[in-house]
N, C-alpha and C positions, 0 to 999 in steps of 0.2 A: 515554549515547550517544543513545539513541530520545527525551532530553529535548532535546539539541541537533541531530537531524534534523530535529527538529517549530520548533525556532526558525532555523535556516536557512531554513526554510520561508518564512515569516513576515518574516524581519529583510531590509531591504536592502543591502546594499553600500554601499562609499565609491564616489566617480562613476571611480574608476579604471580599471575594466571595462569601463567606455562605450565603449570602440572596439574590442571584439570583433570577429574575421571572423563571418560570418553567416552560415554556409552551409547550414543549418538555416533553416526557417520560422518562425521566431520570433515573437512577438507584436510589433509595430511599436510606438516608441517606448518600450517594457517596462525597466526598472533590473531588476540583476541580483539574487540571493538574496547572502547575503552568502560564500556556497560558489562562487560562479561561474558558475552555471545562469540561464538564462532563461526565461519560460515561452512554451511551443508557441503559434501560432499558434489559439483554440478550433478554428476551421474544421479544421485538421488532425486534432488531439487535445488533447481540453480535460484539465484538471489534469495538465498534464504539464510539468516542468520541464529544460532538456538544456544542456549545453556546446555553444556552437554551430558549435563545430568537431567535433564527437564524431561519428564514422561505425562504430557497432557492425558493419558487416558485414565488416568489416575482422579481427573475431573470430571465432575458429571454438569456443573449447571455453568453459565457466562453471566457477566455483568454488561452491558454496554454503554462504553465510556462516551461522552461525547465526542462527535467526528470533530475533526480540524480540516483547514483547506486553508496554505498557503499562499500566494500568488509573488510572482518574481514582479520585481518591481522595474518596469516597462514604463518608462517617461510618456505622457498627452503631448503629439510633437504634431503637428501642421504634416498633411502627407496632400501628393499628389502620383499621377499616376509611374510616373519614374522612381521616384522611394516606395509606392506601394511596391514593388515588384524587387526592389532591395532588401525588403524589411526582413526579420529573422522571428521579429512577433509585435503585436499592434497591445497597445494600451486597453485594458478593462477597465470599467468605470463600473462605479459599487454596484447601481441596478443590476449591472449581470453579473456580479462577485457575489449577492446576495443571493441572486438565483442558483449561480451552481452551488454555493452552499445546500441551501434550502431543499434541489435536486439529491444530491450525495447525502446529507445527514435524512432521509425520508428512505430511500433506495437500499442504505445503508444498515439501518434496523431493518426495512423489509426483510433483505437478503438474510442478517442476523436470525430472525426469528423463525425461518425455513431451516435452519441447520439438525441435522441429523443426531448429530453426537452430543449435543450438549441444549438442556434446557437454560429458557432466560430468567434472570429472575432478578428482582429490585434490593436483594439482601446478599451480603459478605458471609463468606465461609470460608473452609477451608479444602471442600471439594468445587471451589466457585473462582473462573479467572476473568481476567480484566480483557476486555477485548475493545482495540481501537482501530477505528479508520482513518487515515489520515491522507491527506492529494498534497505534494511539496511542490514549490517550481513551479507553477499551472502558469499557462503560458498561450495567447489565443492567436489564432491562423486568422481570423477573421480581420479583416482590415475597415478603417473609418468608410461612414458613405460620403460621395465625395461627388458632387455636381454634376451628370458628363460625361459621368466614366462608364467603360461598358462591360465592366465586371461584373460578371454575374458567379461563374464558377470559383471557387477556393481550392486550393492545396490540400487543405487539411484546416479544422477546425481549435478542437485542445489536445495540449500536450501538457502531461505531466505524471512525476511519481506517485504510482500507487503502493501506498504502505498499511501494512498490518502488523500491529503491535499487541502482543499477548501476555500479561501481566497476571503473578500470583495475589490472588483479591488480600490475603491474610498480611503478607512481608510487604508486598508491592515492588518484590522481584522481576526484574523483565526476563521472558523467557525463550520468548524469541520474537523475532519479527522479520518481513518479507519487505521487498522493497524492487519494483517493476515499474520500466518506464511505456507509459504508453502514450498514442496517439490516435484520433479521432479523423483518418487521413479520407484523404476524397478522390476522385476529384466531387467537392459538395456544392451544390448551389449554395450560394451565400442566404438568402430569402427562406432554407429550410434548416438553419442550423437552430434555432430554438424546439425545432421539433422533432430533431435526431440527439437533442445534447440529450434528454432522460435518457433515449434508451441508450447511448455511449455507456452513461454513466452509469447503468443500472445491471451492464455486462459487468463493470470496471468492482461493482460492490460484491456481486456474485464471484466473480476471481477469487475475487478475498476470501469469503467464506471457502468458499474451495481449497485456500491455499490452507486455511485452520483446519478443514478436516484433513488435509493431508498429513499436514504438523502432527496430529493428531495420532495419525494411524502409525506416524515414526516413533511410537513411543518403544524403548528399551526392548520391555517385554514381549511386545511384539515381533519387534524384529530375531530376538533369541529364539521364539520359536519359527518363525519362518526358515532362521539358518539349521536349526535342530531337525527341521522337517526334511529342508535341503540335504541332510548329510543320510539319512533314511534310505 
């Protein structure tokens, strides 16, 4: 599933979509993902892709989907300190794959359950959408410990897409989603990354919510009146 969010992304559509309503700020002249989405306007909101008929404020309550987390598959290779300093990203091994799971799907509904605009709730409707968290490509700065060596400082810790995916609970329409690449940069003591990854990642959940109420506030009607105000 978070293999074919990351290639919708990516893939275009057949020109079928082309005459979309547009009631949304869309990027001008833009082809659609091959899910239906277009992408936002940057001026608006950069990496953000929507249904351009989709007006979220038309919702009042969220579902929340289970998170996903990815990881790019980085080979267990023998390092010493000449390939440490080559390297592009070091191999995870499940204990810490489990943790940042476990970190992001907790952080994750936290952030969820603060959100302003939309109550949560455990039932489908039809004023009720699908909300997901998803991290593609996670990717670690942190290198193997290695006998002798006198690293202590890191680059950077994680790196990976943070994505949000907003889905109508009734059709199971998607309606939009965002897609931002971050990174957990340093310079980090190696010895303190278990206790800076929650709060990375607990900015990284908050984003997101952020990014839905924004989605949010782009709904149709709202922006008709903001221009109607404008012309006043």
């Amino acid at each position: 599933m978070v293999i074919s969010i990351v290639t919708c992304i990516l893939l275009l559509a057949q020109p079928g979509l082309a005459g979309a309503q547009t009631d949304l700020p869309i990027l001008p002249g833009a082809e659609p993902t091959a899910d239906g989405l277009y992408p936002l306007d940057p001026s608006i909101m950069g990496t953000a892709w929507v249904r351009p008929d989709a007006d979220l404020s038309r919702y009042t309550r969220l579902f929340a989907m289970p998170t996903a987390v990815q990881f790019r598959d980085v080979p267990d290779r023998w390092h010493n300190a000449r390939t440490i300093e080559g390297a592009t990203a070091f191999y995870i091994d499940e204990r810490r794959k489990e943790q940042l799971r476990e970190i992001f799907r907790e952080s994750f509904n936290e952030a969820l359950s603060e959100a302003r605009s939309f109550d949560l709730t455990n039932e489908l409707g039809r004023d009720v959408i699908l909300v997901q968290g998803i991290l593609t490509d996670v990717i670690s700065g942190v290198p193997p410990y290695i006998s002798g060596s006198t690293i202590t400082n890191i680059r950077w810790a994680w790196e990976t897409n943070i994505v949000l995916e907003i889905r109508d609970a009734m059709s199971d329409t998607v309606l939009a989603r965002t897609v931002e690449r971050k990174r957990m940069d340093g310079p980090i003591d190696a010895t303190m990354v278990g206790v800076l990854t929650p709060i990375m990642v607990n900015g990284w959940s908050r984003l997101l919510v952020r990014r839905l109420e924004e989605l949010r506030n782009l709904s149709p009607s709202r922006l008709s009146r903001l221009e109607e105000r404008a012309q006043e």
